[in-house]
MMTF fields as JSON, N, C-alpha, C and O atoms, coordinates in Angstrom:
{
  "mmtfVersion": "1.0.0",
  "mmtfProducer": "UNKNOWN",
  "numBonds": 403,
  "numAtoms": 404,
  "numGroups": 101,
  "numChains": 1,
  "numModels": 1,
  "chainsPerModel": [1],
  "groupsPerChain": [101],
  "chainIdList": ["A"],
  "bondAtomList": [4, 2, 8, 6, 12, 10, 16, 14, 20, 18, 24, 22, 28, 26, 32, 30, 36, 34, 40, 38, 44, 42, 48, 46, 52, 50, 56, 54, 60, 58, 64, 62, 68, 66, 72, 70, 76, 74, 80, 78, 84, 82, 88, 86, 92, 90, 96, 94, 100, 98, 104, 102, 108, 106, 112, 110, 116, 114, 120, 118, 124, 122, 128, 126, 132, 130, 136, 134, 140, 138, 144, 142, 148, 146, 152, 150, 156, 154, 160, 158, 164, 162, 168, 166, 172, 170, 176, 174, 180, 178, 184, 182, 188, 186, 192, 190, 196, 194, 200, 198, 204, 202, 208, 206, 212, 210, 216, 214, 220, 218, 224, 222, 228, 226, 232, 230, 236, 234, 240, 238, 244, 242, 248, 246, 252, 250, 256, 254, 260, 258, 264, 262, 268, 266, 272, 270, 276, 274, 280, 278, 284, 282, 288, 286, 292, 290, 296, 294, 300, 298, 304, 302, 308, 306, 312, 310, 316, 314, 320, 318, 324, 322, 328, 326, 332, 330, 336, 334, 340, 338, 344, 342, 348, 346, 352, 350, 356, 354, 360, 358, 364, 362, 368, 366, 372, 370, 376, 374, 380, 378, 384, 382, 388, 386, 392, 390, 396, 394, 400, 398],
  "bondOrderList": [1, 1, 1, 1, 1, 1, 1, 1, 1, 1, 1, 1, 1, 1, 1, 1, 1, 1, 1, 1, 1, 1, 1, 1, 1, 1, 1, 1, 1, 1, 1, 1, 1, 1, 1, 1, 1, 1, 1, 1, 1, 1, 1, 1, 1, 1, 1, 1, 1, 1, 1, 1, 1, 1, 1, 1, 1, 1, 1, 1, 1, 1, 1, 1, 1, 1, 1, 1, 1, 1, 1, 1, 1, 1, 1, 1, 1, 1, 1, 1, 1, 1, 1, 1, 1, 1, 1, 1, 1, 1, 1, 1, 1, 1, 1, 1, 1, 1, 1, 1],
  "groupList": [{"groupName": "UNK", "atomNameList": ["N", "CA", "C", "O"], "elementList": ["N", "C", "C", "O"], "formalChargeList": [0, 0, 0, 0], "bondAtomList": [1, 0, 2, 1, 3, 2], "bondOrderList": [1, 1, 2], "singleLetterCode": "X", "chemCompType": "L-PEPTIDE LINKING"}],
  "groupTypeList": [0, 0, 0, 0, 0, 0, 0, 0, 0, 0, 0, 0, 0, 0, 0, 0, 0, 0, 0, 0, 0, 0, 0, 0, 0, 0, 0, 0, 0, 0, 0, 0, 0, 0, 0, 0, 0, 0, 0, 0, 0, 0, 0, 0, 0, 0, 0, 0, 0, 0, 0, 0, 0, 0, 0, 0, 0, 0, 0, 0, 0, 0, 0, 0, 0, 0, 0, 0, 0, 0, 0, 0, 0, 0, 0, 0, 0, 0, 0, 0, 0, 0, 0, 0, 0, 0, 0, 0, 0, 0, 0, 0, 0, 0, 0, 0, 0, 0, 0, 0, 0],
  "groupIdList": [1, 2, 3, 4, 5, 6, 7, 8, 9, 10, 11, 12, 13, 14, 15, 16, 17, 18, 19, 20, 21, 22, 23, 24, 25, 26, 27, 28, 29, 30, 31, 32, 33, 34, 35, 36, 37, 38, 39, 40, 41, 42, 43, 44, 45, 46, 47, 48, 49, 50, 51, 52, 53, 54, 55, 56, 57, 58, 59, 60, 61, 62, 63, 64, 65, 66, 67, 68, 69, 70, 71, 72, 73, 74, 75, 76, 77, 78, 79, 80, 81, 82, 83, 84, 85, 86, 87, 88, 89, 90, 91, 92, 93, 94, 95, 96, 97, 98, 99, 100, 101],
  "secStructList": [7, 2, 2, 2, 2, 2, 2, 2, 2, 2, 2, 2, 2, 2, 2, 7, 6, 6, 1, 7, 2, 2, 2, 2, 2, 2, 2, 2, 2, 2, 2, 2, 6, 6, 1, 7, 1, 1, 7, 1, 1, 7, 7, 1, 1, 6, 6, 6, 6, 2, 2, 2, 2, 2, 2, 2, 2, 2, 2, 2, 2, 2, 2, 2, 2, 2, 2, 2, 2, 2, 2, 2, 2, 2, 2, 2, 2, 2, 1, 7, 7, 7, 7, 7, 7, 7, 7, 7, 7, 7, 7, 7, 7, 6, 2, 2, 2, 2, 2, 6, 7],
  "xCoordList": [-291.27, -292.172, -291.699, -292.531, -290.316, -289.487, -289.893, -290.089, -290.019, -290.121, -291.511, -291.459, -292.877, -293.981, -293.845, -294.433, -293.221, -294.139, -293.005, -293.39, -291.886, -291.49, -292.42, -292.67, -293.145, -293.803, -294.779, -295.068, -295.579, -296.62, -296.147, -296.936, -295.211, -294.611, -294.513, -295.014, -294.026, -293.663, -294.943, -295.041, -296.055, -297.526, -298.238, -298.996, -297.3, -298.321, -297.618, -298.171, -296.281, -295.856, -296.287, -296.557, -296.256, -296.87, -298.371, -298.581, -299.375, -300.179, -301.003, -302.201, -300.012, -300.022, -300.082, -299.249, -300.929, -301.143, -299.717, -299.631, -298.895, -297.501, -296.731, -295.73, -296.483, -295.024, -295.032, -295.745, -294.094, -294.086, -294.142, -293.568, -294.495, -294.688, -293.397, -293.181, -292.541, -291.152, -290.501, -289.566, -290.744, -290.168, -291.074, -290.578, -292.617, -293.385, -292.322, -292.058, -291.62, -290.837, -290.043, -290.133, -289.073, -288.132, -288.716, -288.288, -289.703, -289.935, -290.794, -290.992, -291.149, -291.89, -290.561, -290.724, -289.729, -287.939, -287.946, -288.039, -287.866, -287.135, -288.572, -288.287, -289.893, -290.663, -290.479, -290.564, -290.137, -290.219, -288.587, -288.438, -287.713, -286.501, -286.284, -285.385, -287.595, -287.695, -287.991, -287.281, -288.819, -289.626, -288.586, -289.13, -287.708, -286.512, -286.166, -285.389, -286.029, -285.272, -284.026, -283.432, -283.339, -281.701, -281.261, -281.732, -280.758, -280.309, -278.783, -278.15, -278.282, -277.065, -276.432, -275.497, -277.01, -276.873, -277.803, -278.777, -277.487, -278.485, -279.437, -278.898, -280.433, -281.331, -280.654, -281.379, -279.925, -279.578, -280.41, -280.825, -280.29, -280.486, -281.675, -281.147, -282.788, -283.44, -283.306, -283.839, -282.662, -281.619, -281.339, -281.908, -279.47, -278.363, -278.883, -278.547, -280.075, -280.592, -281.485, -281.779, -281.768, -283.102, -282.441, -282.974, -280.841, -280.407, -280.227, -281.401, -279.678, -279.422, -280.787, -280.941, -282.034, -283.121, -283.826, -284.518, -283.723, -283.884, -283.231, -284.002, -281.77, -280.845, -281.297, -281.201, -281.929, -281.64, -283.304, -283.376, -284.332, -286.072, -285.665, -286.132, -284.628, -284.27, -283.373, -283.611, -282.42, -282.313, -282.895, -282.641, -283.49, -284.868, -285.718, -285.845, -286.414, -287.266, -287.027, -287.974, -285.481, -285.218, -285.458, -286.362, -284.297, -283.818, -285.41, -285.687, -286.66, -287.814, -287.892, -287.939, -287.94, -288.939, -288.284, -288.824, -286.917, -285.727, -286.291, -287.017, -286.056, -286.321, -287.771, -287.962, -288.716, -289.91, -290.195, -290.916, -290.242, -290.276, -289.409, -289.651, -288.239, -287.542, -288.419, -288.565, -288.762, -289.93, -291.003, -291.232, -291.638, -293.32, -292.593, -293.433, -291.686, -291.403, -290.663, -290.224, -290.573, -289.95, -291.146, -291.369, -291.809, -293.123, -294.312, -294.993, -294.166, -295.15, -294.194, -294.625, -292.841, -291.474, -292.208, -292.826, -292.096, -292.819, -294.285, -294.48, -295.137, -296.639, -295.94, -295.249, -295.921, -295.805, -295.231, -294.072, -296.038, -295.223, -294.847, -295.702, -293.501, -293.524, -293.738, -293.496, -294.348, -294.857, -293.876, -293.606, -293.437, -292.43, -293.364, -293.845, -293.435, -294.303, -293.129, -292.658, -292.742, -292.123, -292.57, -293.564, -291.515, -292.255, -291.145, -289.988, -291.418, -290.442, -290.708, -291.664, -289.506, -289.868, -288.631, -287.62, -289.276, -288.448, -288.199, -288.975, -286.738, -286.309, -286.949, -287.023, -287.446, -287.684, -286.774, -287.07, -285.908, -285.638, -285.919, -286.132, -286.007, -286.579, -286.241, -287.306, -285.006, -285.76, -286.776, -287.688, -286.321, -287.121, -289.098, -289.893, -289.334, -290.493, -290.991, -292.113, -289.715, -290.127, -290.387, -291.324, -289.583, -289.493, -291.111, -291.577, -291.657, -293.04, -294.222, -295.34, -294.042, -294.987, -295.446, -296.269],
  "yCoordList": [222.178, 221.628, 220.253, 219.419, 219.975, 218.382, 217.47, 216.273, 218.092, 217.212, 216.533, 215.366, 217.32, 217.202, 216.327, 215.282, 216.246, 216.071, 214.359, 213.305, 214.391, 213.023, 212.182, 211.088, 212.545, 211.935, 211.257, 210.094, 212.355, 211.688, 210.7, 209.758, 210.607, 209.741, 208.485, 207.452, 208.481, 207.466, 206.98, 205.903, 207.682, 207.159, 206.101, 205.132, 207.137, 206.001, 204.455, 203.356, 204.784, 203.621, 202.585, 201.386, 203.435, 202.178, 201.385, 200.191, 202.353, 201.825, 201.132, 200.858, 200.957, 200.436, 199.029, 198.418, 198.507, 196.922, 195.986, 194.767, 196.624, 196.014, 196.231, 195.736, 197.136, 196.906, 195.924, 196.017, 195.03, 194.134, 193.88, 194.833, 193.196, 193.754, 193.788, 194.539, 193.023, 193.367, 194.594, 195.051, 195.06, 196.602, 197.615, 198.637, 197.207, 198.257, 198.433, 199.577, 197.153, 197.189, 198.296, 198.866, 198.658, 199.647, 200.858, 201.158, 201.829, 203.047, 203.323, 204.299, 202.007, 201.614, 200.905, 200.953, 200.492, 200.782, 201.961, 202.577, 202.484, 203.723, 205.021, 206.144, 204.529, 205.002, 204.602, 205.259, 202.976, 202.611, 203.397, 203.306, 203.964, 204.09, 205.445, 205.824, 205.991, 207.398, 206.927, 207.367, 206.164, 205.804, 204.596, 203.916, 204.328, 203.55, 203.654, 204.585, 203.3, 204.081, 204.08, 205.158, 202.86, 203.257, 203.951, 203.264, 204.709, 205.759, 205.534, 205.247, 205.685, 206.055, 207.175, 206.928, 208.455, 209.299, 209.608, 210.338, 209.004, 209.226, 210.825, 211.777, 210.995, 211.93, 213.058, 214.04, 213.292, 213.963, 215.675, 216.39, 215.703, 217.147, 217.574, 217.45, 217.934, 217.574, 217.765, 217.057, 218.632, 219.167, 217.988, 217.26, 218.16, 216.779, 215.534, 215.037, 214.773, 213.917, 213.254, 212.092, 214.306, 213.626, 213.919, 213.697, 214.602, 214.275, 212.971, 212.857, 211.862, 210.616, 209.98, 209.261, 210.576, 209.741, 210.544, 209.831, 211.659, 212.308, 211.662, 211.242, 211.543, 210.547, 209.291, 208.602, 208.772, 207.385, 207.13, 206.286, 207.908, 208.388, 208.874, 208.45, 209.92, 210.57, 209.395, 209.114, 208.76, 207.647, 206.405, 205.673, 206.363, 204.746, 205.051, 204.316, 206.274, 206.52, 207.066, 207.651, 207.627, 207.489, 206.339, 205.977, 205.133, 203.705, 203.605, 203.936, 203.213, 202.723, 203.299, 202.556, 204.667, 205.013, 204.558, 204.052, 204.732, 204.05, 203.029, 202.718, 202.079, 200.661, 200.355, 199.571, 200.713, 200.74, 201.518, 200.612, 202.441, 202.934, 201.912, 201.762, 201.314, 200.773, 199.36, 198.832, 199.136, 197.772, 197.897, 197.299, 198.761, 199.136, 199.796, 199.789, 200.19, 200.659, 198.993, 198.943, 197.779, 196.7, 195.865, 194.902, 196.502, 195.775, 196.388, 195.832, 197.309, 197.93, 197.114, 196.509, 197.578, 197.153, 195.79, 195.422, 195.232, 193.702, 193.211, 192.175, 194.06, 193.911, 194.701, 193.849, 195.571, 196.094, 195.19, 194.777, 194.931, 193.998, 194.667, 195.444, 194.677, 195.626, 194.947, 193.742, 195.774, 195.463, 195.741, 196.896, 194.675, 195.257, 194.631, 193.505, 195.851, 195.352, 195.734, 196.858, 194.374, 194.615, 194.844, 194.431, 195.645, 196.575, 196.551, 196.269, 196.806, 197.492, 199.255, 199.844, 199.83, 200.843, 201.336, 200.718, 202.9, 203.306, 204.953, 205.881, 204.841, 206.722, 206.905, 206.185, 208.397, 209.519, 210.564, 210.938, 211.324, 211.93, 213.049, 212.541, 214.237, 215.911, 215.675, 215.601, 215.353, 215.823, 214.338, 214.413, 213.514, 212.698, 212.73, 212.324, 213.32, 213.901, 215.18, 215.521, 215.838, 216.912, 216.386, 216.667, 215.788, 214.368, 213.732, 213.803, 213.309, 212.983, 213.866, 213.415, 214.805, 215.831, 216.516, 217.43],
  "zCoordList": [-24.981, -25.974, -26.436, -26.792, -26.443, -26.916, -26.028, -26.24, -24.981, -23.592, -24.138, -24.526, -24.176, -23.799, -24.98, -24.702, -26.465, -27.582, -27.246, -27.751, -26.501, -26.203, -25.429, -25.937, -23.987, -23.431, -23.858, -23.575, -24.91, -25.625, -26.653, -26.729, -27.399, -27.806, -26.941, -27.385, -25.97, -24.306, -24.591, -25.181, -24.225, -23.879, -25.022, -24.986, -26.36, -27.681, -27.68, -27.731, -27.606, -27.456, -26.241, -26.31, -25.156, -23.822, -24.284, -24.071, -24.976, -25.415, -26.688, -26.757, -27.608, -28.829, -28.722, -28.052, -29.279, -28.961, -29.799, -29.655, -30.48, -31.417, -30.986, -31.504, -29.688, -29.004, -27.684, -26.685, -27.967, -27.329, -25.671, -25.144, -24.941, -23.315, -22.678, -21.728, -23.148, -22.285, -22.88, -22.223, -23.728, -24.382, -23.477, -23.002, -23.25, -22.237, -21.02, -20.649, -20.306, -19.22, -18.835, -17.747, -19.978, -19.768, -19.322, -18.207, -19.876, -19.148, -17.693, -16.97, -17.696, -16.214, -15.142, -13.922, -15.527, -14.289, -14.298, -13.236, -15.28, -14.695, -14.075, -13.661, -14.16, -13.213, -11.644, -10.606, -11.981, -10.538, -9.823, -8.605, -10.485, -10.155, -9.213, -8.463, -9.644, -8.914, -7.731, -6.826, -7.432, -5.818, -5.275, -4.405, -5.479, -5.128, -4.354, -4.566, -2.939, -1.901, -2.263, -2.275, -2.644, -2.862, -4.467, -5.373, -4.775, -5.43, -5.417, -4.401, -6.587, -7.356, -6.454, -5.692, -6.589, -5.459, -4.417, -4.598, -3.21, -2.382, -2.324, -2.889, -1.833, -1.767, -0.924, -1.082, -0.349, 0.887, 1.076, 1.988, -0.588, -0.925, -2.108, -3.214, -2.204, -2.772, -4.186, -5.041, -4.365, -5.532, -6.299, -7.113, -5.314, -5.717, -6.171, -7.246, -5.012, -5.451, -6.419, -6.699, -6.779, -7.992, -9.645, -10.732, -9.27, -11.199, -10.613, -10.261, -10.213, -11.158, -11.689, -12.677, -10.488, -10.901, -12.234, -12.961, -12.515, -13.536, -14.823, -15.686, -15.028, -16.199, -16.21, -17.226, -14.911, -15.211, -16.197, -17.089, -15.853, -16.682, -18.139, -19.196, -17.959, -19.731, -20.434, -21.609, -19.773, -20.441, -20.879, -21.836, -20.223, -20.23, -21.267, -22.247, -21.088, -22.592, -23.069, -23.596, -23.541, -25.226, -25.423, -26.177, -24.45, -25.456, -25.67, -26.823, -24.833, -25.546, -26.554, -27.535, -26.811, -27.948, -28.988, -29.972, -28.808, -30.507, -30.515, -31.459, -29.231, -29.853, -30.046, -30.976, -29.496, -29.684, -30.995, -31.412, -32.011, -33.349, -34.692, -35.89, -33.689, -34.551, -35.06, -36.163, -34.111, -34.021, -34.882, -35.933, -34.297, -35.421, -36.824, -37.724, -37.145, -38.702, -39.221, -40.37, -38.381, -39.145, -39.379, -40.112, -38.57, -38.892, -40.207, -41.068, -39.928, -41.14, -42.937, -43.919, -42.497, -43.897, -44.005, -45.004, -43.094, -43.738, -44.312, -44.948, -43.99, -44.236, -45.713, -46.272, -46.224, -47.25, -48.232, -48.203, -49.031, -50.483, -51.425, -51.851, -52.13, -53.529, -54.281, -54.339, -55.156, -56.565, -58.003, -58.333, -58.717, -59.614, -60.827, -60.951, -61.709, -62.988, -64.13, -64.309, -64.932, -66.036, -67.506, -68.103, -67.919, -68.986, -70.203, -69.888, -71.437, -72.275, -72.214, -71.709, -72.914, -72.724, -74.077, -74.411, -74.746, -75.998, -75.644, -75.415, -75.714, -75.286, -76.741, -77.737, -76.36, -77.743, -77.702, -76.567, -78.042, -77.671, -78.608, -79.709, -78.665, -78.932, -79.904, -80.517, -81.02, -82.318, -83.207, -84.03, -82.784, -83.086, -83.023, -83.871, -81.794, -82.004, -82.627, -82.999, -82.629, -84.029, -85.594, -86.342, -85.756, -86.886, -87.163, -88.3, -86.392, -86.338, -86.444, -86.696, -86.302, -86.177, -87.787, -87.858]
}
């Protein structure tokens, strides 16, 4: 279920018009890395061969999605203006409002 709800993650990010196109780059290497003929560990075995190309896909899109989330949350931080409204202000404290009553 982590897997699936990462990919779709992968996907919003590839297609979000605010992440930048060379950040799209990274999870599309490591697509092209599977169809690579040369390999880290060669193919010999169909097994053996496809973990490095497997690590080298689970590593590529984490780093996007960090750096890609890290991006669109610095961007939203900046559109957001705070608002500081100054005020006076007077503690009451409990018996004092018994006092009034």
């Amino acid at each position: 279920m982590k897997i699936i709800s990462s990919l779709i993650r992968v996907v919003y990010f590839l297609t979000h018009h605010k992440v930048p196109l060379w950040l799209k780059a990274i999870p599309l290497l490591g697509i092209a890395y599977l169809f690579w003929p040369r390999d880290i560990l060669m193919d010999f075995s169909f097994g053996v061969g496809l973990i490095d190309d497997l690590i080298v896909v689970i590593v590529l899109f984490s780093l996007f999605k960090k750096i890609a989330s890290t991006k669109l949350n610095d961007q939203r931080s900046k559109k957001q203006k705070v608002k500081v409204v100054e005020a006076k202000y007077k503690v009451i404290h409990q018996d004092q409002r018994e006092k009034k009553k």
